[in-house]
N, C-alpha and C positions, 0 to 999 in steps of 0.2 A: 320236623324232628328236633329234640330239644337234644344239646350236648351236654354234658359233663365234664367238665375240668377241675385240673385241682393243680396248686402250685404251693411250694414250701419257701417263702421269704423268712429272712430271718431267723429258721426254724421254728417258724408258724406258718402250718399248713392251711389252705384257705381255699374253696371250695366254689363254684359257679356254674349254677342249671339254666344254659341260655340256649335261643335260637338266633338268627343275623341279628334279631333286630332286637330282642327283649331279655328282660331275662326273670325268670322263675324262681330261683331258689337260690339264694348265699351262705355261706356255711364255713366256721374256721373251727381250729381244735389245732392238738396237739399232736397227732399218728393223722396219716392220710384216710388211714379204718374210717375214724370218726369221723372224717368231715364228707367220708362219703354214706357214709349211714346218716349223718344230720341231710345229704343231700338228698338221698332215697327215700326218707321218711317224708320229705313235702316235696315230690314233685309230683305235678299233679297226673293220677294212675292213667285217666285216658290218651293220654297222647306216647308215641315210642319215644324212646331217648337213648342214646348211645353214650359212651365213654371215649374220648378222646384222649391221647397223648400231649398233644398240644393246643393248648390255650388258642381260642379264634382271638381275633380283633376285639371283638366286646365283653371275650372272658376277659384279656388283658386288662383293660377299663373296668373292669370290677372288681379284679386284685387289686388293680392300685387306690381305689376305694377303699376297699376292704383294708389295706394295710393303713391307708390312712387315717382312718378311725381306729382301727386297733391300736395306732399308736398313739391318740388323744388331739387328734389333728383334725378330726371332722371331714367335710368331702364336701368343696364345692359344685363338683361334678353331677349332674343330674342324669341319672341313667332309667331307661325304660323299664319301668319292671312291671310285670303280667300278672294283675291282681285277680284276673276274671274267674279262677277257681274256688276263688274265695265268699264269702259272704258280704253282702252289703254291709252288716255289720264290722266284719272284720276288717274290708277296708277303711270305713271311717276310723277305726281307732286307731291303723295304723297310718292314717293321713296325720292324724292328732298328733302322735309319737312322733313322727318325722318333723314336726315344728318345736320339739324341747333341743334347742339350741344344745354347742359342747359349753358345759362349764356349769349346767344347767340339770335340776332333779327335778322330774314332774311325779305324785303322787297319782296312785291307782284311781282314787276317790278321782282328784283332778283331772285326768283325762277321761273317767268317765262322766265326769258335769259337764264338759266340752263335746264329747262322742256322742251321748247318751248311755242309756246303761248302768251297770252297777258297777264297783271297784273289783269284784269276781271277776264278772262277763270280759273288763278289761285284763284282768289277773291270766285267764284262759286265752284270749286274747293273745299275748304278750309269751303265752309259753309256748303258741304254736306259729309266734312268728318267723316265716321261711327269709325272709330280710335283713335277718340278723349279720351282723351289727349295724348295717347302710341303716336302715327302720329301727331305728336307738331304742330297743325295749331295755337296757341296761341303764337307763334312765328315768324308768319309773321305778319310784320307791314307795313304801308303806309311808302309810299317814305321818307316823311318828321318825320318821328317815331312817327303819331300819332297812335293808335292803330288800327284803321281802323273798322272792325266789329268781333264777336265772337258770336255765336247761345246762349251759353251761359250766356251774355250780357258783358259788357265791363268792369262793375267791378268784374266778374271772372278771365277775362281777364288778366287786371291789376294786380289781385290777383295774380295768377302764377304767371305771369312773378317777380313782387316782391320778393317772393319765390325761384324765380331762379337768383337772382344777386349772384355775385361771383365776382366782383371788379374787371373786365377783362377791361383793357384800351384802347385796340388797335383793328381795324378791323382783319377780318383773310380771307380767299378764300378757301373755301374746293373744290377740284377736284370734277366734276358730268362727268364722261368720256371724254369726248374730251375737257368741259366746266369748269366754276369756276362759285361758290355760294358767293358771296361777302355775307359773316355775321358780324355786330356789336354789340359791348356788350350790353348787356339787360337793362344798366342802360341809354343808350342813349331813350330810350324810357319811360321811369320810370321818367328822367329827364323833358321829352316833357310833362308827364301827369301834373307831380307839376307846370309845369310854365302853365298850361292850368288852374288852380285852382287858 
């Protein structure tokens, strides 16, 4: 049986589809509504799931992920999460995603040279990811650093990423097995948004 939690830190509500030991779906927003329709929306249909009051042990451990990154902090913490509904596809790009460092913008093109695939496939990809924010799809940008799209909307989007600047100047390459993740700092797209204003 898969639970449903949801808790309001800060006045951000944040949202967690787990069972003891995994978990399924992350989900924040602004009204609790949202974050439980973004939770409804990916959990996966065959299995039952219930709505809880109270946060287990492993939802707790996923809010404070969750706020962690929502607050530009990133998340040491490594939590179980239950990709098995998904596509072989899908998880490798979201294997991909989860290695753009905070501070850090990976283009769509670029994680799909590292995934396989096309910048679409990762586009699509990235709109249905149930991991959001832990699985950083708020880190891939268009070619040209505009922000591209975010379920979210684009000024949450922006939001993070602002949040995660770190003053980093230089492009980097993270190894993906045989492959490289070309990432640039986060301000190159922070940049593209101001001169868009």
């Amino acid at each position: 049986m898969i639970g449903l939690f949801t808790k309001n830190i800060d006045g951000v509500w944040f949202g967690a589809a787990c069972d003891e030991q995994r978990v399924f779906v992350t989900s924040f927003a602004h009204t609790v509504q949202d974050v439980l329709r973004g939770l409804l929306e990916s959990v996966p249909f065959e299995v039952p799931f219930e709505a809880f009051p109270k946060p287990s042990p492993l939802a707790e451990k996923v809010f404070t992920s969750l706020k962690s990154v929502y607050d530009g902090k990133g998340t040491k913490l490594t939590l179980p999460l239950a990709p098995e509904h998904l596509t072989p596809y899908n998880v490798k790009v979201l294997e991909v995603c989860s290695l753009i460092p905070v501070g850090y913008v990976a283009s769509y093109s670029a994680v799909a040279k590292a995934a396989g695939g096309g910048a679409r496939s990762v586009g699509r990809v990235m709109a249905a990811n149930p991991f959001a924010p832990l699985v950083p799809c708020h880190r891939v940008v268009k070619s040209d650093f505009t922000l591209g799209g975010y379920g979210g909307g684009l000024n949450v989007k922006a939001e993070l990423l602002a949040r995660e600047k770190r003053g980093y100047k230089s492009r980097e390459d993270i190894p993906v097995d045989s492959k490289r993740l070309r990432v640039f700092p986060v301000e190159f797209a922070l940049e593209k948004l101001r001169a868009k204003k």
